[in-house]
C-alpha positions in Angstrom: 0.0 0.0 0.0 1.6 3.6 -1.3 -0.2 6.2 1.1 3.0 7.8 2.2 5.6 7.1 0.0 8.4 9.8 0.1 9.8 8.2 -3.2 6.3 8.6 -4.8 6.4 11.8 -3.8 9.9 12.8 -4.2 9.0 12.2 -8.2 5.6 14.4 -8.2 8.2 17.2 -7.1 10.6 16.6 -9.6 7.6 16.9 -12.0 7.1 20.0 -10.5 10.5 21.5 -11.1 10.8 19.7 -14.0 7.7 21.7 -15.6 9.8 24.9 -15.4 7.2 26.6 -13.2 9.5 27.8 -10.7 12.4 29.3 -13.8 8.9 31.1 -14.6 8.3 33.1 -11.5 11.8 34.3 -11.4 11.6 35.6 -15.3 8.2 37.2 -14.3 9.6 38.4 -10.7 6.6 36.8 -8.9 7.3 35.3 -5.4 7.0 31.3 -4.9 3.6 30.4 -4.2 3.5 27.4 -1.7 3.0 24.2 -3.0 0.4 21.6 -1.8 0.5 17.6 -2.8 -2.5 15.3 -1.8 -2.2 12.8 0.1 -4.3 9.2 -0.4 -6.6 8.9 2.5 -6.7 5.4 4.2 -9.7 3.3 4.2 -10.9 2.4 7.8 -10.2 -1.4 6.4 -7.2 -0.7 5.2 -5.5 1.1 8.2 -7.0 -2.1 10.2 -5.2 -4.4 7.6 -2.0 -2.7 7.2 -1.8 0.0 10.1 2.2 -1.0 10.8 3.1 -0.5 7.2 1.3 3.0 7.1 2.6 4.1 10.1 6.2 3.5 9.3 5.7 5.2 6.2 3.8 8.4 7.9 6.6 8.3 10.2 9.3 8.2 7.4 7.5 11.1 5.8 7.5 13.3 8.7 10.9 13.0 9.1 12.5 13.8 5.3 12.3 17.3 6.2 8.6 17.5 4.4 6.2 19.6 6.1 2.6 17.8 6.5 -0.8 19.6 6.8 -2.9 17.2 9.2 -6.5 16.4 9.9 -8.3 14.2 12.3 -10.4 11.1 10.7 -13.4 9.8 12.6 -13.2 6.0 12.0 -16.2 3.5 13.9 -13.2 0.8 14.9 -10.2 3.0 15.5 -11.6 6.0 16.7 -10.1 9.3 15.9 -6.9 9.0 13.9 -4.8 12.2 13.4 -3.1 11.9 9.5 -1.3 13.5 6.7 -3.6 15.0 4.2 -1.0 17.1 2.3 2.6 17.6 1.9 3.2 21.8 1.9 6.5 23.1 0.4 6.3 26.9 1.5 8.8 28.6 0.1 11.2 28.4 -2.6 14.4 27.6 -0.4 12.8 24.4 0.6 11.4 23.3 -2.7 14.9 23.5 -4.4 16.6 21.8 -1.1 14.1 19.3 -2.0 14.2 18.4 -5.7 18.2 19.0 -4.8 18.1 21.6 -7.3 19.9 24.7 -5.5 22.4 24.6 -7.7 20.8 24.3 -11.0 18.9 27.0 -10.1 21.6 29.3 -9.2 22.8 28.6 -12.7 20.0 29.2 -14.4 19.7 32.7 -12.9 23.2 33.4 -13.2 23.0 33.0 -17.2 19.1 34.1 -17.5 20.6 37.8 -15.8 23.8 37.6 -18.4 21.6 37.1 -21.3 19.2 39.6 -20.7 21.5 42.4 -20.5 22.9 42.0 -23.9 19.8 40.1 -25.3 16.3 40.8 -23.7 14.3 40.3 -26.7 15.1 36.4 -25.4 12.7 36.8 -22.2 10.2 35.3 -24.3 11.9 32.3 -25.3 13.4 31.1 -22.1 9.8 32.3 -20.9 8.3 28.9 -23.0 11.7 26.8 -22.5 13.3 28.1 -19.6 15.7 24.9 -19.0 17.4 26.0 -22.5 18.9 28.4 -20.5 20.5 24.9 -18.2 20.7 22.8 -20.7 23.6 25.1 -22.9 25.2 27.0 -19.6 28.5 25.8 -20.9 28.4 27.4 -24.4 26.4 30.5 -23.9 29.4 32.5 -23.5 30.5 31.5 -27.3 26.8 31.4 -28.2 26.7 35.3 -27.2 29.7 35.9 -29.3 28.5 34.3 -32.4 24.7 35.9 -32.0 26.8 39.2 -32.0 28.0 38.2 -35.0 25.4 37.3 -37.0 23.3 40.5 -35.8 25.6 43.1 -36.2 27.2 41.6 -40.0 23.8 40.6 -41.9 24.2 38.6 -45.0 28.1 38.6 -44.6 28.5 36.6 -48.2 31.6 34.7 -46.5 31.4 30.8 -45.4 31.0 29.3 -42.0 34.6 28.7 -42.3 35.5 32.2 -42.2 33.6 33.6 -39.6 36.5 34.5 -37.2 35.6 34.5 -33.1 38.1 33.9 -30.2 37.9 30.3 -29.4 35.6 28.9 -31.8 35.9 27.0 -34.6 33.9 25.8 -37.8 32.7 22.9 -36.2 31.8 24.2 -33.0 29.4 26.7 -35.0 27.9 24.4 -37.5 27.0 21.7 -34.4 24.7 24.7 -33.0 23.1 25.5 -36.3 19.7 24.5 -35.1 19.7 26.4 -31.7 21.6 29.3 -33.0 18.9 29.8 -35.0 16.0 29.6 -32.4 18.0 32.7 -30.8 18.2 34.2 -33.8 14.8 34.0 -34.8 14.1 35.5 -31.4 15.9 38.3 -31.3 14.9 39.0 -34.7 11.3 38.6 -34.2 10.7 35.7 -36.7 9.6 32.5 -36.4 12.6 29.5 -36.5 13.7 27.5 -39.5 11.6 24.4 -39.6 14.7 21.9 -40.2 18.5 23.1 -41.0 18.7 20.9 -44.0 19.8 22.0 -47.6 21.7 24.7 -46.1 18.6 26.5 -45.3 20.7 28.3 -42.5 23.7 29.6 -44.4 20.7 31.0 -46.7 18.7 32.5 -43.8 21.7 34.1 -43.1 23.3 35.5 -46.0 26.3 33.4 -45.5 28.1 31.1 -48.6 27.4 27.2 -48.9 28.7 24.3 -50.8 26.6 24.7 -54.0 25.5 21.2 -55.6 27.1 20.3 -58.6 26.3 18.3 -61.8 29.0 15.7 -63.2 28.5 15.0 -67.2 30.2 13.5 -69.9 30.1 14.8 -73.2 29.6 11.7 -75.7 29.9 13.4 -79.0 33.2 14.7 -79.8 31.9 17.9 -81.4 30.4 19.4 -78.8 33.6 19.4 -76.2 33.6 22.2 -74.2 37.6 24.0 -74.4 38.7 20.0 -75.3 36.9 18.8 -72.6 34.6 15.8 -72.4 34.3 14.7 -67.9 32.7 18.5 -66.8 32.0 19.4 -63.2 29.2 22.1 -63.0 28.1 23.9 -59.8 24.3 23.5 -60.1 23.5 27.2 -61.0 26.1 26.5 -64.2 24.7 23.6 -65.0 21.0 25.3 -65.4 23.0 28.1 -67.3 24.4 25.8 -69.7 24.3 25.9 -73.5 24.5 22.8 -75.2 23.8 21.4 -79.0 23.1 18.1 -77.9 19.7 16.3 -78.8 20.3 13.7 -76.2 20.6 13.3 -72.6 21.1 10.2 -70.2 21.0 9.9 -66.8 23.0 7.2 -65.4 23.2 5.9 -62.1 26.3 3.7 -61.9 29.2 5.9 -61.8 31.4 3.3 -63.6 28.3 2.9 -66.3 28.7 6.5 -66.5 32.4 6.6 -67.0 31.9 3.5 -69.5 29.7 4.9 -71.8 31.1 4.9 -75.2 31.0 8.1 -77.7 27.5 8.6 -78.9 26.2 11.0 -81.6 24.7 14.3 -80.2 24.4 13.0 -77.0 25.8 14.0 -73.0 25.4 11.3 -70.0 24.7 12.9 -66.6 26.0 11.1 -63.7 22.5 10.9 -61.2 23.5 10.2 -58.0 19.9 8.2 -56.6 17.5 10.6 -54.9 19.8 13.5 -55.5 18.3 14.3 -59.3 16.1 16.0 -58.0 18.7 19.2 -58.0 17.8 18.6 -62.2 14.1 19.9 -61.7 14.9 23.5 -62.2 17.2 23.1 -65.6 14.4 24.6 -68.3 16.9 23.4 -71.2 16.7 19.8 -70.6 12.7 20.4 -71.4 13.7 20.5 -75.2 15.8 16.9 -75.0 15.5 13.5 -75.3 16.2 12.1 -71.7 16.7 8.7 -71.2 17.1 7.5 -67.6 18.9 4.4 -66.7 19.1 2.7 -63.4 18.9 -0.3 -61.6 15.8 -2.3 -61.8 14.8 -2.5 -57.9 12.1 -0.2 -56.3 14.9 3.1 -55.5 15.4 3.1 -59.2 11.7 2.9 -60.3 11.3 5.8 -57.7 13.9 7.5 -59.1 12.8 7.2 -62.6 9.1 8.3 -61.5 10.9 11.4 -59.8 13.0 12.4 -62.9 10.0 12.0 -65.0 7.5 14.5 -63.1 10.0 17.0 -63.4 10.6 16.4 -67.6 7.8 14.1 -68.9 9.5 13.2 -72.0 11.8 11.1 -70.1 12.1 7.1 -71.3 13.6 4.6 -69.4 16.3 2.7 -70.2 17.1 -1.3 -69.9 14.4 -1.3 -67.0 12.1 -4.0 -68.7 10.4 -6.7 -68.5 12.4 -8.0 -71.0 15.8 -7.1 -69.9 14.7 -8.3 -66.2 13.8 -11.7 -67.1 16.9 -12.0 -69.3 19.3 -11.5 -66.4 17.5 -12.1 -63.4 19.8 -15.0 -61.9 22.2 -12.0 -61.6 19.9 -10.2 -59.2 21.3 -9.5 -55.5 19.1 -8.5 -52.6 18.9 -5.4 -50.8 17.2 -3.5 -48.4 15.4 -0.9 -50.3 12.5 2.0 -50.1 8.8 1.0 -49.3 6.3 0.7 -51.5 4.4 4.0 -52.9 2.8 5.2 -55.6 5.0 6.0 -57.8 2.3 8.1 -60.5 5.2 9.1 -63.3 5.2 5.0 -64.7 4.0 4.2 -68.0 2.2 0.7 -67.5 4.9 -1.9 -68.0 7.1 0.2 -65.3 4.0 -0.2 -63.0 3.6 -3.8 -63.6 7.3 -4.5 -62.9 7.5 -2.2 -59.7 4.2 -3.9 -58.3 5.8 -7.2 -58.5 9.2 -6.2 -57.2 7.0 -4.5 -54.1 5.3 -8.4 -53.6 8.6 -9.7 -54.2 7.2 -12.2 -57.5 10.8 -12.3 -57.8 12.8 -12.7 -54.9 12.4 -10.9 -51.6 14.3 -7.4 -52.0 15.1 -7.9 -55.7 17.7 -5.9 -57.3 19.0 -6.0 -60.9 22.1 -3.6 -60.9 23.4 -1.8 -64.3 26.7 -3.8 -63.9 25.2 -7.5 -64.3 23.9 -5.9 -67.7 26.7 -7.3 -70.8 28.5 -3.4 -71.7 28.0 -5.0 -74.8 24.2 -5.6 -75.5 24.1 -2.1 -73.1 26.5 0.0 -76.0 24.2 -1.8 -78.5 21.1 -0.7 -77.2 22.5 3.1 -76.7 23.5 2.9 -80.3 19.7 2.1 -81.4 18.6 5.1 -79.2 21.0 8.1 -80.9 19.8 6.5 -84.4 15.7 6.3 -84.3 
């Protein structure tokens, strides 16, 4: 029987302080209220049944330095019995003495009173999350530094790796991307970047990113570019680019890619899975023949269902029924994506993704580019720069 448990209720305090409440009434300068906890009342039955047990517990109680609000019960059998009915906590001294938090709390006012002098546009956030102000005690020193930064050099146009503060370092900056932001974004008066990703903070911020970058191969001799034919693009180039070619496939095997032999009027782009997606933006490709060519499992259906929403015109490539049941002993297993619906398939692709999803051919099916002959592959690119 749990009446007077002082673990039980050594965790309903830690809820208590755990809530932030009490970091609350010091950013508001309210005084501590006193704090009352209910006790479980004993059944008559019960204190007959087990009145040993409850007494050393009331007794256990009443000496861990809790004070107790009492009343007196009327029972039939045990007359008037004189019990705990709540455990007070009257000021703030004893409720930190007894969550054991005096010195957490010292912190935290220590570096709420530092930040509000240079910051205290930030009472509002550490108003909603006032253990932030805990949980990063040990950087907000450098964090203060860097907020300086950012505030009085917008849009700087350099990189993170040139931002120059005493004791920090690159690293140490792009590991606090997210919450550097959420101070920011407070100080700033706007609302936080939902995710980092994509550089999405460098932009915020005005500051220089790695740009992505498109790898190609020009396959027709005539249209090299200053003699050359392997070309690494940042992704803004790439979209900028004017080429003569009629032709353009998208490989996703970087040795396919490097393998490809010279083809008339054509240019191979190396893919890279998921990341073609930084093609969707390139308007010139909307006046080519694309041909997509991956491997025959459910990532490269996605894939090719991806590229094609973004340029309809796009045909896949060796990613058959034919070709799969030609060289389907070759297949390996994998663990790949889930299966979706993939709305950019003409009807064979559907068919053959729907049975790779039910595994009609082998659980976690994959046919890669490299168990496809180069030769019946060059043969097959020939036929497609000659229709």
């Amino acid at each position: 029987m749990d009446f007077y448990n002082v673990a039980t209720i050594q965790k309903r305090l830690q809820r208590l302080y755990d809530s932030g409440d009490i970091f609350r009434l010091y950013i508001q300068n309210k005084p501590f209220s006193p704090v009352k906890i209910p006790l479980k009342k004993p059944k008559e039955q019960e204190l007959l049944q087990a009145f040993s047990l409850i007494l050393k517990q009331k007794e256990k109680l009443e000496r861990s330095g809790y004070s107790l609000e009492y009343r007196a019960f009327h029972f039939k059998k045990m007359g008037v019995q004189k019990l705990p009915v709540f455990v007070v906590i009257n000021d703030k001294e004893q409720f930190l003495l007894l969550t054991n938090a005096k010195e957490e709390y010292a912190l935290f006012v220590q570096w709420y009173e530092y930040l509000f002098k240079y910051y205290p546009k930030l009472k509002e956030l550490f108003f909603v999350k006032p253990r932030l102000v805990v949980e990063y005690a040990k950087e907000w020193e450098k964090f203060v530094l860097i907020l300086g930064f950012f505030i009085h050099n917008p849009s700087p146009n350099i990189y993170i790796r040139e931002i120059s503060l005493k004791g920090i370092d690159t690293k140490y900056i792009q590991k606090h991307l997210k919450i550097l932001d959420i101070l920011l974004s407070c100080i700033l008066e706007r609302e936080p970047l939902a995710s980092i990703k994509d550089f999405a903070f460098e932009k915020r911020y005005g500051l220089k990113y790695i740009l992505p970058q498109v790898r190609f191969r020009i396959l027709d001799e005539r249209l090299r570019m200053c003699g050359c034919d392997d070309i690494t693009l940042t992704l803004e180039q790439f979209e900028a680019l004017e080429t003569e070619c009629q032709r353009v496939f998208v490989i996703e095997n970087k040795t396919t890619f490097l393998s490809l032999p010279q083809l008339q009027s054509s240019i191979a782009v190396f893919g890279s899975g998921y990341n073609i997606g930084i093609l969707k933006n390139t308007r010139w490709l909307e006046t080519k023949e694309i041909y997509y060519w991956g491997d025959i499992d459910m990532d490269g259906f996605a894939i090719l269902s991806k590229m094609r929403s973004y340029f309809p015109q796009t045909k896949s490539l060796m990613m058959d029924t034919k070709t799969l049941e030609q060289y389907k002993e070759r297949s390996v297993s994998y663990k790949g994506a889930k299966e979706t619906e993939l709305k950019h398939l003409t009807q064979e692709e559907s068919v053959v993704y729907k049975r790779l999803a039910s595994d009609y051919y082998g659980k976690n099916f994959r046919l890669e580019q490299e168990m496809i002959p180069f030769d019946e592959a060059r043969e097959v690119l020939h036929q497609e720069t000659i229709r």
